[in-house]
C-alpha positions as CSV (number, residue, x, y, z in Angstrom):
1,X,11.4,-11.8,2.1
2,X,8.4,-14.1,3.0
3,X,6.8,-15.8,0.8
4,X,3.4,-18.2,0.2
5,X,2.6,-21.4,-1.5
6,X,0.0,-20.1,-4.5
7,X,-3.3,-21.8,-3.9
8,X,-5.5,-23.0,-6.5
9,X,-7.8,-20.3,-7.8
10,X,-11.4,-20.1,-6.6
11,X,-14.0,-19.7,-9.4
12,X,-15.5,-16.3,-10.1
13,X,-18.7,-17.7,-8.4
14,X,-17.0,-18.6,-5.3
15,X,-15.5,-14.8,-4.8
16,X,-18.8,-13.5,-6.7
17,X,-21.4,-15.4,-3.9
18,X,-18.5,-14.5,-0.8
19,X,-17.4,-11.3,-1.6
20,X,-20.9,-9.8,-2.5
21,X,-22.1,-10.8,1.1
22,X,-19.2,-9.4,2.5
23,X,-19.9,-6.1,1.1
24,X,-23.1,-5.7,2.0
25,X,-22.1,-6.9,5.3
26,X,-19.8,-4.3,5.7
27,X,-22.0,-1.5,4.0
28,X,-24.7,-1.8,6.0
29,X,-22.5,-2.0,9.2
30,X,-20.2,0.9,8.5
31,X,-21.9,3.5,5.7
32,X,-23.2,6.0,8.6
33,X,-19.3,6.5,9.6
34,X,-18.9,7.0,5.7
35,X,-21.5,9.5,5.5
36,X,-19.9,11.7,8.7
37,X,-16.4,11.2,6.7
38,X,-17.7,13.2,3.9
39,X,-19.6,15.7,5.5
40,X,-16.1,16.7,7.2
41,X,-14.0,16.3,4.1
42,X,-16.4,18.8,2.2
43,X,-16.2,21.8,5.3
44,X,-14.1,24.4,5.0
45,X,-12.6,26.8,6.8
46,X,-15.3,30.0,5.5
47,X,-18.2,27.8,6.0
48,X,-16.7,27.3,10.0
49,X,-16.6,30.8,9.8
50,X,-19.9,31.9,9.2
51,X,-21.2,28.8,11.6
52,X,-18.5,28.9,14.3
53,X,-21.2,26.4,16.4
54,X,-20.6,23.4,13.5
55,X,-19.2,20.7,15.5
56,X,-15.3,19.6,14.7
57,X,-15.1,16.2,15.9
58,X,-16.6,13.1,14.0
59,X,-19.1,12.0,17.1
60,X,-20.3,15.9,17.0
61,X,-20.7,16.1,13.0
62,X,-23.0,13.0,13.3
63,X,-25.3,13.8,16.2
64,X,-26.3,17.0,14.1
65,X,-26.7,15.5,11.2
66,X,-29.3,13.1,12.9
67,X,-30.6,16.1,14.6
68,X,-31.1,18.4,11.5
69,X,-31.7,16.0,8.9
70,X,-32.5,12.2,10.7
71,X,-31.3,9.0,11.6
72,X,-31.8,7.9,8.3
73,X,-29.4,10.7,6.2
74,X,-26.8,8.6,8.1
75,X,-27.7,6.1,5.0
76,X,-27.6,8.8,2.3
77,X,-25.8,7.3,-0.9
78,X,-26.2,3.9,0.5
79,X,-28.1,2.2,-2.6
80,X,-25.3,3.1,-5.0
81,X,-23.1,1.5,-2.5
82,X,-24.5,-1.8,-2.2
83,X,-25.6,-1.7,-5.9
84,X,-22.0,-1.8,-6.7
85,X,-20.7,-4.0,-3.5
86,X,-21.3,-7.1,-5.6
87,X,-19.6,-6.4,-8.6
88,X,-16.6,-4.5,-6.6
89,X,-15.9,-7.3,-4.2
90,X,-16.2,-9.8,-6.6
91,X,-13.7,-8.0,-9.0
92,X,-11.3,-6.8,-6.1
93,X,-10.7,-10.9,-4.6
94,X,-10.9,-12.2,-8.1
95,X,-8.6,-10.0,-10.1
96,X,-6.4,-10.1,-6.8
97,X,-6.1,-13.7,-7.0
98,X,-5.4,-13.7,-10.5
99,X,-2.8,-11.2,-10.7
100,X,-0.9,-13.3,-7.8
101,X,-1.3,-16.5,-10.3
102,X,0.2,-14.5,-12.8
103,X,2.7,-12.9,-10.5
104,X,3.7,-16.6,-9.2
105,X,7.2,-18.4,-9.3
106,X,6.3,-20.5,-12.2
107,X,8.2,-23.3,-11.0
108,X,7.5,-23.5,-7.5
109,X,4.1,-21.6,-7.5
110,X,5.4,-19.6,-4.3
111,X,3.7,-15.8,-4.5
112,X,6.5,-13.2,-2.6
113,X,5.5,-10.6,-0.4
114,X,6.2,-8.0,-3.2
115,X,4.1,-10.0,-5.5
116,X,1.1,-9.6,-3.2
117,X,1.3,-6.2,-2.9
118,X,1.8,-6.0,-6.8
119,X,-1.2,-7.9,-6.8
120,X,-2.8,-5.6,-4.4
121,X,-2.1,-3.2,-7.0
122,X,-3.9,-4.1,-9.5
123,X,-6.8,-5.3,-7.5
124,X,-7.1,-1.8,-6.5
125,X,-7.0,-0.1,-10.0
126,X,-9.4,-3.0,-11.4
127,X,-12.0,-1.9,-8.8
128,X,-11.5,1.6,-9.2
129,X,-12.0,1.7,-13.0
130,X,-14.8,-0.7,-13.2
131,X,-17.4,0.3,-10.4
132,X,-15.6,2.1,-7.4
133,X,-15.3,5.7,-9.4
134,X,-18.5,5.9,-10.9
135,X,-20.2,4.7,-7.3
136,X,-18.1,7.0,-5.1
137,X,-19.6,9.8,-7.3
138,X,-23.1,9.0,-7.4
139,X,-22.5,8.5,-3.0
140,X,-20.9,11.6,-2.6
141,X,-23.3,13.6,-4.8
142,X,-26.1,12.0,-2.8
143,X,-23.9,12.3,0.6
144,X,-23.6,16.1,0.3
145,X,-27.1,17.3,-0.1
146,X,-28.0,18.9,3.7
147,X,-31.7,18.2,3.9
148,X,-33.9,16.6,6.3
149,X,-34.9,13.2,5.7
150,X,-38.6,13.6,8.4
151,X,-39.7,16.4,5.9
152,X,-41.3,15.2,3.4
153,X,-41.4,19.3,1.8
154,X,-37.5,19.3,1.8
155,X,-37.0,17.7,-1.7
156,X,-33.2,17.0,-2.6
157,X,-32.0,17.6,-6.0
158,X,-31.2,13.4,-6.1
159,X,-33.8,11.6,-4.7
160,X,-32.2,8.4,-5.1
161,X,-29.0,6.4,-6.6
162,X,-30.7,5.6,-9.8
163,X,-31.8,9.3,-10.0
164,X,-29.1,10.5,-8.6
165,X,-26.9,8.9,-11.7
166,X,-29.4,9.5,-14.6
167,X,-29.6,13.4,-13.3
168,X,-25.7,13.7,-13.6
169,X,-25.5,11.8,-17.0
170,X,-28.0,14.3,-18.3
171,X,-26.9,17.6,-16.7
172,X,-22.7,17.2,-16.6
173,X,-22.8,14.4,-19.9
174,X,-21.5,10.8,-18.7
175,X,-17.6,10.9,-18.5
176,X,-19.0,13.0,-15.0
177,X,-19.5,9.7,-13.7
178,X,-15.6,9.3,-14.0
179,X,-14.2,12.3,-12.4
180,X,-11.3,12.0,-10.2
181,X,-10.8,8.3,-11.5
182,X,-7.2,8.7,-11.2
183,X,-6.9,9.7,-7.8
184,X,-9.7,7.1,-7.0
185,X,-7.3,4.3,-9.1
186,X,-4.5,5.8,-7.1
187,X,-6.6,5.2,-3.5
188,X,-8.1,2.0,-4.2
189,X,-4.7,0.9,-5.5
190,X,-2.9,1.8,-2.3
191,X,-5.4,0.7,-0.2
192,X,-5.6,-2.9,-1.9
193,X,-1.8,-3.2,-2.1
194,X,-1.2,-2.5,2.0
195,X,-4.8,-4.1,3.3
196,X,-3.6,-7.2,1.3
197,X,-0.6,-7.8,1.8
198,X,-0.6,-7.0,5.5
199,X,-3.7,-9.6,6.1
200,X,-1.8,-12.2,3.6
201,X,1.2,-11.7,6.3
202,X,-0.8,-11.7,9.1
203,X,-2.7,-15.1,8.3
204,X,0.3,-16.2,7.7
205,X,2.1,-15.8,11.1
206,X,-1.2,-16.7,13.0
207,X,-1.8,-19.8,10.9
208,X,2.1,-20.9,11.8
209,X,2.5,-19.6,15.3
210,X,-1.0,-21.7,16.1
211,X,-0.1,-24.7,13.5
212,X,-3.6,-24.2,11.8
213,X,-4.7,-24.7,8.3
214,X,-7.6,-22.3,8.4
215,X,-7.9,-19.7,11.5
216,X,-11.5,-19.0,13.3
217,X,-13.0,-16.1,12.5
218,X,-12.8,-14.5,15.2
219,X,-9.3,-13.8,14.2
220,X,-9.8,-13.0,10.5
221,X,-11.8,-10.1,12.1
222,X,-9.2,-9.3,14.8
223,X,-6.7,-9.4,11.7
224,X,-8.5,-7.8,8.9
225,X,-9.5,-4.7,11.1
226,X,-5.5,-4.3,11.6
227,X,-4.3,-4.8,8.2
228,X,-7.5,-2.2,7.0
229,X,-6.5,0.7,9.1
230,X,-3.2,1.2,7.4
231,X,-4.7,2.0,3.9
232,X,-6.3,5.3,4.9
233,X,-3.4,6.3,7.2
234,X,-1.0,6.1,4.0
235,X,-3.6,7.8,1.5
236,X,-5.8,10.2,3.1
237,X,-4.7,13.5,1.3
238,X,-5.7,11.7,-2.2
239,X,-9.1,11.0,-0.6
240,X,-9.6,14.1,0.7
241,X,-9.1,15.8,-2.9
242,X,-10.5,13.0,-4.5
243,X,-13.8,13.6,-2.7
244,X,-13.8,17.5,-3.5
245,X,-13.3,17.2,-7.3
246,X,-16.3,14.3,-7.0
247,X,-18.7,16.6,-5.3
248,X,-18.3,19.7,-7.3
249,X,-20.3,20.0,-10.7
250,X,-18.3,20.1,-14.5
251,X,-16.5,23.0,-15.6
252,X,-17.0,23.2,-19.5
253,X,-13.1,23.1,-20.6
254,X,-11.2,22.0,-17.5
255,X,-9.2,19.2,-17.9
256,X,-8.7,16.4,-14.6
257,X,-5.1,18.1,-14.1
258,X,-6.4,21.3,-13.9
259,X,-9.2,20.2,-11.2
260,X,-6.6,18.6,-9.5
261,X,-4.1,21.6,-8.9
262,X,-6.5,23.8,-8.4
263,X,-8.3,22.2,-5.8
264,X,-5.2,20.7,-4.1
265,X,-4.3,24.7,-4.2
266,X,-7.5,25.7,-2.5
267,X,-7.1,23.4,0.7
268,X,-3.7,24.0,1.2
269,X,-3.8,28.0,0.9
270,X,-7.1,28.5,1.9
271,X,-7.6,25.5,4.6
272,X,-4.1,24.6,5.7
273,X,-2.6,21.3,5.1
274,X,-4.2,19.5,7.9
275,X,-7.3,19.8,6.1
276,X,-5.6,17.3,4.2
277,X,-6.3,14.9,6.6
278,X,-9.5,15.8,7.8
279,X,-12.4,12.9,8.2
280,X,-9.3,10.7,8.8
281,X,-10.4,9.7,12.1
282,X,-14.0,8.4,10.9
283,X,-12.6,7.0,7.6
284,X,-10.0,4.9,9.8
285,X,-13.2,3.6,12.0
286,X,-15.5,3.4,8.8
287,X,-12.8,1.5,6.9
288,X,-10.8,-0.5,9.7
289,X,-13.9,-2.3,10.8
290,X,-15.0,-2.5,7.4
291,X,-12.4,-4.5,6.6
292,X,-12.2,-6.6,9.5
293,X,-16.3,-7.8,8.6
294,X,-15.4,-7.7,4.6
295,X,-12.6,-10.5,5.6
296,X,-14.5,-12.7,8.1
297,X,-17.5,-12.9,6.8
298,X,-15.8,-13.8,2.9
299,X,-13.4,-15.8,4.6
300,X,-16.4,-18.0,6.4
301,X,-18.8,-17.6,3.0
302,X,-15.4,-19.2,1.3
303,X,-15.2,-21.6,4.0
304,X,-18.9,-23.1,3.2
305,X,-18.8,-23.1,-0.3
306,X,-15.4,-24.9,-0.8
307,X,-17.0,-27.5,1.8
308,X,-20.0,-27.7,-0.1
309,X,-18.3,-28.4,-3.2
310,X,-15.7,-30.5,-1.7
311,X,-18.4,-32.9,-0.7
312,X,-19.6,-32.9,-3.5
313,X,-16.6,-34.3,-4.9
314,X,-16.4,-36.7,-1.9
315,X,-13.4,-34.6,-0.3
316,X,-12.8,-33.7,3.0
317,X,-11.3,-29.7,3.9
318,X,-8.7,-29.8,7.0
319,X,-11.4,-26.2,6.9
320,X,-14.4,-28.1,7.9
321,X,-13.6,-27.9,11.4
322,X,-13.8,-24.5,11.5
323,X,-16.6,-23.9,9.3
């Protein structure tokens, strides 16, 4: 098993200032493939039905959403994404470079490959709890609505993220906020655990094979875009469900178990277990490129701030060349 010298830990500043811009790199690169990922995990079969024109594939779902609704309800649900980008990215590389410390061979400070996908872990169920659930609620909520963005007489129900949150607080109570927080813990968690520790392997290789401290960033893209298409291949069922239970409204009385069989019942008897693993495609190029910018562009944002500080402090980074 492979394994990697644990590095000093970067201050929650460092991954705060780096990881926010990577997320709203990503965001505001990637959200419109989001937005057509939804829109084909909430179809169903009855709905094709009664509309047998609605388009099937993802490049079809998006052109009539722009034609029925705008260019711009490709961006629906976007401010409660990059509301929560900061906080999420900053708690996803933080806690995931904490839980390696802590997962460390205490007397050599080497981090396993099983450690960083422990790590990945927890990263991933961190996130989920703390700001991925309650954002991936307001986003769908706002996602879903079908009406036209050109109109100014088609007036949604949520008008905007803050709205969009206060309404559901006041209508469904706030523990709606939290639906599906399992199977979102469960996502996030097995996205975090692969997407880590195949990049962590990846640099690894590169960085050996090349003899390089630091690689450019060209390949942190190249390698982050690989390592992120592997989470939603291995987890796309519990998005699929997840993203139901999120979109519809509170039943007085059901319990999260009981949402959950019943609409993992539904798709497969009414919809066929492929549906399962519809608005894969689109999540694989929402989230694969996704990661590749989320990496680069944290990994260069790192880059200059460890400079910065290192001269500072009068030290010179074998990084600096790259920077």
């Amino acid at each position: 098993m492979t394994a990697t010298k644990s590095q000093t830990r970067t201050g929650l500043s460092t991954h705060l200032l780096a990881g926010g811009a990577a997320g709203l790199a990503e965001a505001m690169c990637c959200h419109p493939l989001d937005t057509i990922k939804v829109r084909m995990q909430l179809k169903n079969s009855r709905r094709a039905a009664i509309d047998p024109s609605a388009p099937k594939s993802f490049l079809g779902v998006g052109q009539r959403i722009v034609q029925r609704e705008g260019v711009r309800a490709l961006y629906k649900g976007l401010g409660a994404v990059v509301s929560g980008i900061v906080p999420k990215m900053a708690i996803r590389f933080s806690s995931f470079e904490y839980y390696k410390t802590l997962l460390a061979n205490k007397d050599t400070g080497v981090v396993s490959t099983s450690a960083v996908f422990l790590a990945g872990l927890g990263a991933g169920v961190t996130e989920a709890v703390a700001v991925v659930t309650p954002m991936d609620v307001v986003k769908i909520r706002l996602q879903a609505q079908r009406h036209s963005t050109v109109d100014p007489m088609d007036v949604p129900k949520y008008r905007n993220a803050v709205h969009a949150a206060f309404t559901i607080v006041k209508e469904e109570g706030p523990m709606t906020l939290y639906k599906g927080v399992a199977l979102t813990a469960l996502r996030q968690a097995t996205n975090q655990a692969v997407n880590f520790t195949f990049y962590q392997e990846f640099k690894r290789i590169a960085r050996q094979m090349q003899g390089l401290d630091e690689l450019p960033s060209y390949q942190h893209l190249i390698l982050g875009g690989v390592s992120g298409a592997m989470g939603p291949i291995s987890n796309a069922p519990i998005d699929t469900i997840k993203t139901r239970i999120q979109k519809a409204t509170t039943v007085a009385g059901e319990s999260g178990w009981t949402r959950f069989v019943t609409v993992t019942r539904d798709i497969a008897q009414k919809e066929g277990y492929k549906a399962f693993y519809r608005g894969l495609t689109p999540r694989i190029l929402r989230v694969a490129p996704g990661q590749a910018i989320t990496f680069m562009v944290y990994e260069k944002v790192k880059t200059w701030i460890d400079i910065w500080n290192a001269r500072s402090q009068h030290i010179r980074l074998p990084s600096e060349k790259y920077a």
